[in-house]
C-alpha positions as CSV (number, residue, x, y, z in Angstrom):
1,X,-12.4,4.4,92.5
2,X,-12.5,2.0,89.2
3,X,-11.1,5.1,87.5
4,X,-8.5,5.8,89.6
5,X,-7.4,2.4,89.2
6,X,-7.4,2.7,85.3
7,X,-5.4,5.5,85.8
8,X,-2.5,3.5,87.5
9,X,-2.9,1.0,85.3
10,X,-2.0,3.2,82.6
11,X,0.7,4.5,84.3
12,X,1.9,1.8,85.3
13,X,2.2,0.5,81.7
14,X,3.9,3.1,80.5
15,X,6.8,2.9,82.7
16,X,7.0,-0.5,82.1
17,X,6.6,0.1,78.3
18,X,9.2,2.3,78.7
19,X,11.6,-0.1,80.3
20,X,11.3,-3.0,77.8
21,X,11.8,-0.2,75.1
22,X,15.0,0.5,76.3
23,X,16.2,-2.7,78.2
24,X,14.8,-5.0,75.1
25,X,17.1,-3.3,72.7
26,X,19.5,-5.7,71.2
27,X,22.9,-5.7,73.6
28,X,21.6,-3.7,76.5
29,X,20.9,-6.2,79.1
30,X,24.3,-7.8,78.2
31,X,26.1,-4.5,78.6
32,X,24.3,-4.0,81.6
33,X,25.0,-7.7,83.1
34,X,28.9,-7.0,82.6
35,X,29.2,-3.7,84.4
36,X,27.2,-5.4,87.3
37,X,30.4,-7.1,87.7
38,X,31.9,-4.1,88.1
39,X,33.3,-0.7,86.0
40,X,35.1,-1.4,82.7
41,X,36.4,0.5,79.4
42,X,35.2,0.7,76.0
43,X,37.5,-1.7,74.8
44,X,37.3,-4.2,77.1
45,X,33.1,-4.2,76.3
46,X,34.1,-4.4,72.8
47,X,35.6,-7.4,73.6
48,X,34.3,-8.7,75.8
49,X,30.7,-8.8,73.8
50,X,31.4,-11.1,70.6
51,X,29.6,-9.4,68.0
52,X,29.1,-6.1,69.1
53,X,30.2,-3.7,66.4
54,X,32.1,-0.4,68.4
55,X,29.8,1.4,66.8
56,X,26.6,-0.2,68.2
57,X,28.4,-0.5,71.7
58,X,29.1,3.0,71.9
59,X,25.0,3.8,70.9
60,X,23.7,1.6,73.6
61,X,26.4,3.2,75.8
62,X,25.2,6.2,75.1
63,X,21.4,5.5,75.5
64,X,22.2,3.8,78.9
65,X,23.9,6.9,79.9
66,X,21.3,9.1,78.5
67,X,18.7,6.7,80.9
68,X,21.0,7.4,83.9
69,X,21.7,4.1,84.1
70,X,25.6,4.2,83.8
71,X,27.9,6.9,84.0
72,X,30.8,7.5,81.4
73,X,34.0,8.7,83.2
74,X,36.7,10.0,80.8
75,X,40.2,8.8,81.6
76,X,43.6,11.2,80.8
77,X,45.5,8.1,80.5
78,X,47.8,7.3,78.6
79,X,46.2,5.1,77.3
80,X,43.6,7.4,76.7
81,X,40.0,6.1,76.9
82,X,36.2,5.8,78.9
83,X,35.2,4.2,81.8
84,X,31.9,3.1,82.7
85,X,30.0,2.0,85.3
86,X,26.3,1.6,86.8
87,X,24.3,4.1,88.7
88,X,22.5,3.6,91.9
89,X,19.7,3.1,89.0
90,X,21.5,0.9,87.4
91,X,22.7,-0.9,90.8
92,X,18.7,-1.2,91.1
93,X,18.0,-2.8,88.3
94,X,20.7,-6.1,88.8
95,X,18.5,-7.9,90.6
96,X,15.9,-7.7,88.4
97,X,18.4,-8.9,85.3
98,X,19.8,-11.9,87.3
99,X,16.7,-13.4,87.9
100,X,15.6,-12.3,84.2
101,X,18.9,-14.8,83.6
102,X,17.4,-17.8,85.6
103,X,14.2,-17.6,84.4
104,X,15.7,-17.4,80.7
105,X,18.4,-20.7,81.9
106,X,15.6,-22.7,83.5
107,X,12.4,-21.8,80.8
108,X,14.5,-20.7,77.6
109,X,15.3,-23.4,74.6
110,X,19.0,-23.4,73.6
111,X,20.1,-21.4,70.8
112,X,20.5,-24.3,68.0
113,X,24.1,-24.3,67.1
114,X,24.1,-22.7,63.0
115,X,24.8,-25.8,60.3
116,X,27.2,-25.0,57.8
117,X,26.2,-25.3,54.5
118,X,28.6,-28.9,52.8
119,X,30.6,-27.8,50.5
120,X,30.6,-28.4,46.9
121,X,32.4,-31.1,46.2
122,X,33.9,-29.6,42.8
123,X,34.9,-26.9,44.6
């Protein structure tokens, strides 16, 4: 019995090894809190995310679709362009990202604002 409950253990590490690997990835949870709200286009992500190069959206995009957590939807337009929205797997995980949210409101220090550096004054 003790090893069959190594054996989930393991397991059970992995997939959860597996999820902070994708879902710890600089941008993704954001990406995924917004299309909780409901499906949107590349350019309204891009600006929607202050900075998010289009480049690095469209990677995590990409990544999240390759997860089958969103699907891309491609729009004839005009204006041409992508839609994207959240799987029943990516439904699933909300939930789990919302309550991530108040833990991080309620446990996490505030980001301190950045000083600027004085200026020279013979500048």
């Amino acid at each position: 019995m003790n090893r069959r409950l190594g054996a989930q253990a393991r397991q059970c590490d992995e997939r959860l090894t597996q999820a902070f690997t994708l879902l710890g990835k600089r941008w993704s949870g954001v990406i995924l809190g917004l299309l909780l709200q409901g499906p949107a286009r590349f350019a309204v992500l891009a600006r929607t995310i202050p900075g998010i190069s289009e480049r690095m959206l469209s990677d995590r995009l990409n990544e999240l679709a390759r997860a089958g957590l969103i699907d891309r939807t491609v729009l004839d337009g005009p204006p041409l362009g992508v839609l994207y929205q959240l799987t029943e797997s990516g439904r699933a995980i909300g939930p789990g990202l919302l309550r991530l949210g108040d833990w991080a409101e309620r446990y996490m220090a505030p980001a301190k604002p950045r000083r600027r550096r004085p200026s020279h004054p013979l500048r």
